[in-house]
Structures are given as C-alpha cells and as structure tokens.
N, C-alpha and C positions, 0 to 999 in steps of 0.2 A: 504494500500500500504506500502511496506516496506520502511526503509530508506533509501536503497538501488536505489529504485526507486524512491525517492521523490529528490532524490540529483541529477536524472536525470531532466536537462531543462525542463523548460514547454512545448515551443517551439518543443522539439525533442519528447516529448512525444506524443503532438499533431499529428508533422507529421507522426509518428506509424501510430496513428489512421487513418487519411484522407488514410494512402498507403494499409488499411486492408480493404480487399473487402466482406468479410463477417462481417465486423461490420458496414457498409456503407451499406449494404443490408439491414442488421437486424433494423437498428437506420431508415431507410427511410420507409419501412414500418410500423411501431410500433408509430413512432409520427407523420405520417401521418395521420393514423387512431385516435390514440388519438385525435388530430386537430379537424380530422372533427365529430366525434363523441362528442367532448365539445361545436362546431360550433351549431349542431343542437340540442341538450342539449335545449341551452340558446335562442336559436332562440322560440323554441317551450316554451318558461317562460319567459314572458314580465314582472313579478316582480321580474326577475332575479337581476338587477341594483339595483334597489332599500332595497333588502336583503343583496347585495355587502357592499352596504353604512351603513347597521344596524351592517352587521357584524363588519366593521371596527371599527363604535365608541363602540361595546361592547368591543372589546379587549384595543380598548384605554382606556376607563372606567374602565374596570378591574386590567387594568398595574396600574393604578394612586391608585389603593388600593388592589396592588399584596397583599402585610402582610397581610389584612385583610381576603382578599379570601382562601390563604395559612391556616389561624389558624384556619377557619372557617371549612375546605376541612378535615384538622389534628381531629379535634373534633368530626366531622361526621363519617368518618372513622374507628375511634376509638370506637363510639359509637354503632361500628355494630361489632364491634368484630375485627377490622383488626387492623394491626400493620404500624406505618408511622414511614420511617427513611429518613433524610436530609443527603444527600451527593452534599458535597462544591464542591469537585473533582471527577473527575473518578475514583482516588483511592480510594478515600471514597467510593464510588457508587458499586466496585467492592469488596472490604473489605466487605461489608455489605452482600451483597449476598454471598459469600464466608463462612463468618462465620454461614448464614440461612441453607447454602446447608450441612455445616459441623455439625450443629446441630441438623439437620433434618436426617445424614446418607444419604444426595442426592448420588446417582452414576450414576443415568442418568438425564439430566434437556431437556425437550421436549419446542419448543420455538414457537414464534405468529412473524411474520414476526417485526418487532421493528429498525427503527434507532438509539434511545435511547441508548440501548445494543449496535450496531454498535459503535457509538461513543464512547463507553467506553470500544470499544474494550472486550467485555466479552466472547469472546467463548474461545478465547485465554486464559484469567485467568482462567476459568472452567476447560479446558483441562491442565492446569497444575497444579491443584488442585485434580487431580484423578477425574471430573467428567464429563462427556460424554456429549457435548452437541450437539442436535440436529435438524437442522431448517427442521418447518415442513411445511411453507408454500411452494408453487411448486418453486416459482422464486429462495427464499432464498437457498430452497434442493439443487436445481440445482449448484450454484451458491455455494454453500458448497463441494458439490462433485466435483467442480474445482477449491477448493483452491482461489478464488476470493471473492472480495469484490462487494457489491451490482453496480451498473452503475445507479441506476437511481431510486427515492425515493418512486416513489410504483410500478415497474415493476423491479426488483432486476436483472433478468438475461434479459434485455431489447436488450444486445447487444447480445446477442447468435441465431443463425439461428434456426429451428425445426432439420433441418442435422447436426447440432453441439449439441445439444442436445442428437439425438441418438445416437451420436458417444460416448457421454461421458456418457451416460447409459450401452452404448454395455463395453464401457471398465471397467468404474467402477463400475456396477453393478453384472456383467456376464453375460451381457447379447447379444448373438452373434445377429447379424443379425435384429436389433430392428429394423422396421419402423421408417421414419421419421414423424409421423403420430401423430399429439398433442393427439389425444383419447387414444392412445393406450402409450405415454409416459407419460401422466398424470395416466392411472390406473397402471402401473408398478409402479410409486411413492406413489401410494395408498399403491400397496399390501406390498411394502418394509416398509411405514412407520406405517400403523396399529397397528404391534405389539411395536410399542417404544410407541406409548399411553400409553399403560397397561403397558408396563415397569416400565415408567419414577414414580420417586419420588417428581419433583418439575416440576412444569411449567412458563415461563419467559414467559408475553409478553410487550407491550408498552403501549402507550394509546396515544388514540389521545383527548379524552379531559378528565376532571375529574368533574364532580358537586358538587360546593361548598356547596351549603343548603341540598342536599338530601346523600353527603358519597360516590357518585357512580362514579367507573371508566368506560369509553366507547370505545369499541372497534368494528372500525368499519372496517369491512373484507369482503373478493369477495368466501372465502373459508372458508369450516366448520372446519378447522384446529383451527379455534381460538379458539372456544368452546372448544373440544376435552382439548385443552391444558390448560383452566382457571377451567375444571370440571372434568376431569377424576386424573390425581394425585392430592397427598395428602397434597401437597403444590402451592400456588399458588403468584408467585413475580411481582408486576410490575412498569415498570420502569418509568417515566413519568417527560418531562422537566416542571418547576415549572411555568413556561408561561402558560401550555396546561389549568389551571384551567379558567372556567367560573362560571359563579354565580349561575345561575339555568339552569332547563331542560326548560321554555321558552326562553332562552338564545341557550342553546343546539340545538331547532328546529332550531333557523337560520340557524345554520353551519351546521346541515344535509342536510337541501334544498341547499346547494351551493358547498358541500365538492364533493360529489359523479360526481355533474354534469361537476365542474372543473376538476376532477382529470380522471375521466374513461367516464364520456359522458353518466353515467347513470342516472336515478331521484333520486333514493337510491339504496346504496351498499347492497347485497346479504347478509350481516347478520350485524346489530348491535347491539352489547352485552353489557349488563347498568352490571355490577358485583358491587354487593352491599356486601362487607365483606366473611369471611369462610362461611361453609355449616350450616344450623340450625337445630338443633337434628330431626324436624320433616321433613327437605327435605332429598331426596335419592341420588342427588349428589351437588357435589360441593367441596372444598378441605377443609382442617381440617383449613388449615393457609394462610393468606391473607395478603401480605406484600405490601406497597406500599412504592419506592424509590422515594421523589422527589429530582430530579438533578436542581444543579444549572450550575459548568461547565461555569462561565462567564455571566450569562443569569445577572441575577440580575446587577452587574457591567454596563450594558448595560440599564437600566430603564433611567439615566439620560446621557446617550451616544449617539456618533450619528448615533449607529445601531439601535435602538432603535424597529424602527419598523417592523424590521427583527424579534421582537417578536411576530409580529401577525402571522408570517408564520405557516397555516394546514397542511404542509409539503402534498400538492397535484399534485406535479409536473407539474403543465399548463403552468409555467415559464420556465419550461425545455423544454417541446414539443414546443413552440412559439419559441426558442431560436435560431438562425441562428448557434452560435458557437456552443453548448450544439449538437445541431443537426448533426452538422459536423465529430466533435468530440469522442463524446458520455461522459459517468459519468469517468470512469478509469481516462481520462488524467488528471484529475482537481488534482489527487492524495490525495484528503482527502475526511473522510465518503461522506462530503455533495457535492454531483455537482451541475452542471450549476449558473444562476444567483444569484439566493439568496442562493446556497452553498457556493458561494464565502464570502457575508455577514456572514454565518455562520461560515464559515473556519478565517474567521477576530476576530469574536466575539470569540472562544472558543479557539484560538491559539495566535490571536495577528496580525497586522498589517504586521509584515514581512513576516507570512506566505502567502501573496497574495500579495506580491511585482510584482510577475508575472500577476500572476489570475486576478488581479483590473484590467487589459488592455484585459483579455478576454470576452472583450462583445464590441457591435457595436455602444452601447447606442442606440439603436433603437427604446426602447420602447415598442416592442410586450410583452414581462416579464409583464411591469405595467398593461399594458390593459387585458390581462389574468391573475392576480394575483386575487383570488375570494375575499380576502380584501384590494386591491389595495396598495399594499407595491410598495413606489417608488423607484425601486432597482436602475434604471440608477441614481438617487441623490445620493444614498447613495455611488454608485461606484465613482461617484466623487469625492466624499467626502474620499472614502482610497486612491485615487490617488493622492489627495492633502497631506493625511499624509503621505504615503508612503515618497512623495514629501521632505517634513517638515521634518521628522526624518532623510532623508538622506538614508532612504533604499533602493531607486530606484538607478539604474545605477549611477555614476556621469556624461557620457554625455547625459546620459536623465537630467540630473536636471540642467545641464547647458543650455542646449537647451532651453527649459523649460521658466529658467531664463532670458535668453535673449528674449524670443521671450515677455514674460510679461511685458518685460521691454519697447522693441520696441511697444506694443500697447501702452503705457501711454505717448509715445509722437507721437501728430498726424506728427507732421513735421517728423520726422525721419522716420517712418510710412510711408510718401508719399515719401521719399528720397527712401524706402527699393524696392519700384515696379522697377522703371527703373535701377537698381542693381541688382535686382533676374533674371532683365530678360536678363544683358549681361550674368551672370556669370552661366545661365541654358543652354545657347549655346553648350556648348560639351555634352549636357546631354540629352536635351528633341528632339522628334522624335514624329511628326505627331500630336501633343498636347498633348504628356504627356512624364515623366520621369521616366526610367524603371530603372536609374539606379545613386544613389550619392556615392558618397567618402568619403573616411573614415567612422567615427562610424554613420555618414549620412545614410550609404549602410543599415540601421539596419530598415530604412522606406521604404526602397525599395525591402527589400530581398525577400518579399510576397506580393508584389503590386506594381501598376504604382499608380506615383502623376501625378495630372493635371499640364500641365506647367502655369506658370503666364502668367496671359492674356495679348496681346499686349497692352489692355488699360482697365485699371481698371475702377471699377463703377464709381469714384468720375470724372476721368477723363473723363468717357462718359459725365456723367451729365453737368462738366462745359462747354463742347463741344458745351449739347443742350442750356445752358442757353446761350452761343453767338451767336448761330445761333438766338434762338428765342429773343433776340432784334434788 
C-alpha cells in the first residue's frame, strides 16, 4: 500500500471495504469455505490436537537455540553447493539479490508465490533495476496484473470475484469477451505464463520451512508453478524468514500433517518440494546457483520480546478465515504486507508499535485466531499486550489514554467504584433508549460512532446480591 494510503485512517479504510459489495461477496464465500473445509480436515484427525501441541514446543525449542539451528542450516547448505546470505534489513535482503540478479545478467526473474519478497517489497526494486519480475502463481499473477498487493497470506487475490477476474484478463491481457469461468481463466494464465519459464534467468521463491541437519529448503504449493520456477532457470534465490528453520525432516513431518489441513482443508498440499542446493553434473535439471536469503527484519529482536510467539506463525491463514474483522474487512484495509490477526503482530514486530496504534483495537479478542492457530499462538495476549504499549509510549489518542486512565484508576478503588453506578446512571438519562446508548458527547461519541453500549443496569450485581443476602436472613 502506498503512503498515500497508509496516511488514510484505518477507520475510513475499513469502511471502503464493508461499502464494496464485491469484496463482501468475494471475502464470504472464500473463508466460508476455507472454514468449513479446515472444520472437517481436523474432525476427520483425532491426532490432530495432539501434533498442534508437538508443533508448538518444537518451534519453542528451536527459538531457545535459533544460532544454533541458523549455523547448522548455513553449513549444510553450503555443503551442497548453495550460497547463504544474512540480510538484517530489507535493504540488505534486497541489495543482495540485486547484486545476484546483476551478476548473473538476470533480465527476467520468474517468482513462487512468497510473502518474504512481499515484505521486502522486491518487485518494486527489480523493476527498477532493469529487471522484469514476474509472479507466477495464479492468485499472485492476478493480483500483479492489478497493480495490488496480496489481501490474504495464501489466497493473494482472495478478494477478487471470478467476474473481476475476467474483467481484468479481458483488459489487461487482450482478451475480449473472457468467461467468467475459473477453467478457462486459469489456462489463459497458463498459456501467457509458459513462455516467461524459459525466458526467465533467475527464479525467487520463499520457503516455508528450511532443515537444519539435512541443507534443505521446502516449498510447499497447490500449483506446479513452484517447481517450474526452482528448476527451469539458471539461477535459483530464496528468501526465507530466519524463524522458518526446524531441526530435522522428523521435525518437518509435524508441520506437514497440520500446515495443509489449517490452511486449505487438505491432508497434504499438491506438491512439496525438499531443494537440496544447485543442479549436480549428473542430474538434467535444476539451476546452476542456489542462493538462500535468511531475513531477519526484527524477527530476532523479538526472541526475548513480547511478540515472541508471533515466531511460530506457518503463515496458514486459519487466523484470518476464523477472524470476524479480517472477515468483514478483508487483507487491503490493514494497509501493510501482513493482514488480519497475527499480521497485526507482525506489522508491530517489523515496523514498530506505532504502526498499529490503530490495528491493536482491530480485533474483538474473541479468540476464534487462538483456537485455529495450528501452533496455538495467543494472539488476543499478545494484542493486549501492544494496546498497553501503545498505551505506555503515549501513541494512542490522548483521550483514549485519559479514558483509559481514569477508568484504571476508578477500578483500584472499590468505594468510588460503587459511588460510579448510581452517577453513570443519572448522567446516561439524555442518552440511553430502551437499554442501550446509541449515542455520547464529545470524544465519548468515538465509542459510539459504530455501536450501541448497554446502558448501566438499574442495579448492579453487588447490589442484587446485598439485596439477597437481606432478604435471606
């Protein structure tokens, strides 16, 4: 999202979205089905919970001896022929490949669907580097051919209808009169993108995990686009946050039994690819050069922080689908790479606290996030936890934090506490209507502008109760 756009309120961003009737279309069917296709996933895997619980302490085991995994991952890698470069920043991250692409004579780079790259913003520094980059999985193409950034962390054009689709095939492809018909937009995406295979000179993709004792990066995909792009050019980059390492391939089976059926509802995704370093003289493909980028981008900072466990995230989106806002919404309004729940975490971790002075208040705390997270990251804590900084540093509004303020203050005295009931409930008289309050005063107006509050009860719990304890002696 531009600056342009990020310097639009959240608020007003949001309400775009709720007033667009074909992203309200698109977003109800798409994580509806997600829903129910993760529903019976996990129904049909009674060791589904208990692979939940293995996953979680391996990535907490692994965090407590990230270095070690790291030099271990660097040496194996190494030891198969591939090349490992450490990028602190995105600048770094994008330098690095910039100088690979320049060394190599890249002038087209063919891509594997990747948030990594999202994040570091790299199509943008390619195309201004003289070279051509082009996303080849279908969500991303789409989603490239409209100038847009992904809505949602593994369905990229999630918010686009199949009649929006055609529409933006017929115009930007030449193509008059397309059906709205997914078979027949998905082979027109075929036959466009075929020949950038054979073109391209380098290929970018991400990883979603990397094994530390065996050198191997893994790439797990719904589409044969990923292959294509790690075996047909003669360079091969990928980008990979330094969190994503695990120890071994019986470490790796967990997260395959639980990645697929979180994210898509399947048992396993349609291709997983182990890339073990370049081509070796005696096989017939594979690329001459094997780059692996690990990013850090803040992650590290965060080992002893209180995002912390925002480092187990598989980036499966079942936090997004479960999400009432994210739902409402969709990925655009959050305005950075990462949406819904724990993109807000991630938006904290890689920007900083002020960037989610807004975003920490978009969620219900409801808790559906936790219960579908397939390593149970407790995101409602940890949202608490930037609403208090936010709090703390003063980044919030100041009549949020005066609010705030007082009302903290009025819990710590019960007395004043019991004074506050029979007070709220003269001074709600101009305001409440049939048991609720649709409407306060002044920067008050700021809790009401999208919702009724309940009015105070004529008699509160404490007062019911000492009620009954006279009646019953």
């Amino acid at each position: 999202m531009s600056e342009a756009e990020l310097a639009t309120p959240f608020r007003d961003r949001a309400g775009r979205a709720l007033q667009d009737g074909f992203l309200q279309q698109a977003l109800t069917i798409a994580t509806t089905k997600f829903l129910e296709l993760r529903r019976e996933a996990f129904g049909e895997f009674p060791e589904g919970d208990a692979l939940r619980d293995r996953a979680r302490a391996i990535k907490e085991a692994t965090l407590q001896r990230l270095d070690h995994y790291l030099e271990q991952l660097v040496d194996n890698v190494e030891r198969l022929g591939g090349h490992v470069h450490f990028a602190t920043t995105p600048d770094d991250a994008r330098r690095i490949i910039l100088d690979i692409a320049k060394r190599t004579g890249t002038r087209m780079a063919v891509k594997s669907k990747s948030m990594a790259t999202e994040e570091i913003h790299l199509n943008e520094a390619l195309e201004a580097a003289g070279v051509t980059p082009v996303e080849t999985d279908l969500g991303e193409y789409i989603i490239q051919l409209a100038h847009e950034r992904p809505s949602h962390i593994i369905a990229p054009a999630i918010h686009k209808t199949k009649g929006q689709v055609a529409d933006l095939f017929a115009r930007e492809l030449n193509r008059p009169n397309v059906p709205a018909d997914p078979e027949v937009l998905t082979a027109i995406a075929r036959a466009e993108l075929r020949e950038k295979f054979l073109q391209a000179d380098m290929g970018i993709t991400g990883a979603n995990f990397a094994v530390a004792d065996a050198g191997t990066v893994v790439l797990v995909t719904n589409e044969g686009n990923g292959r294509m792009v790690t075996t047909l050019p003669r360079v091969h980059v990928a980008v990979m946050g330094v969190e994503k390492v695990v120890p071994s391939m019986t470490d790796l089976a967990v997260f395959l039994a639980i990645l697929a059926k979180s994210a898509t509802g399947q048992k396993l995704s349609v291709y997983t690819t182990l890339v073990r370093g370049p081509r070796k003289p005696e096989e017939l493909e594979g690329p001459d050069e094997f780059h692996l980028v690990l990013l850090d981008n803040g992650r590290i900072a965060q080992l002893g922080g209180t995002l912390r466990e925002a480092l187990y995230c598989l980036r499966c989106g079942a936090c997004l689908n479960v999400c009432p806002v994210y739902r409402s919404i969709g990925g655009h309004a959050y305005g950075y790479t990462y949406p819904g729940p724990i993109g807000i975490l991630l938006t904290a971790m890689l920007n900083g606290a002020a960037s989610v002075k807004d975003l920490a208040h978009a969620s219900s705390l409801c808790g559906a996030c936790a219960d579908a997270c397939p390593v149970r990251i407790d995101i409602p804590r940890m949202l608490i936890e930037l609403r208090k900084e936010v709090d703390e540093k003063k980044i919030a509004p100041w009549s949020e934090r005066v609010v705030f303020t007082l009302v903290a203050w009025l819990l710590r005295h019960p007395a004043l506490f019991r004074l506050a009931a029979p007070l709220a409930r003269v001074f709600q008289r101009p305001f409440a209507r049939g048991g609720r309050i649709e409407r306060l005063p002044l920067f008050f107006g700021e809790w009401t502008r999208t919702r009724d509050l309940p009015a105070v009860a004529a008699r509160t719990f404490s007062e019911r109760w000492a009620a009954l304890e006279r009646e019953g002696r």
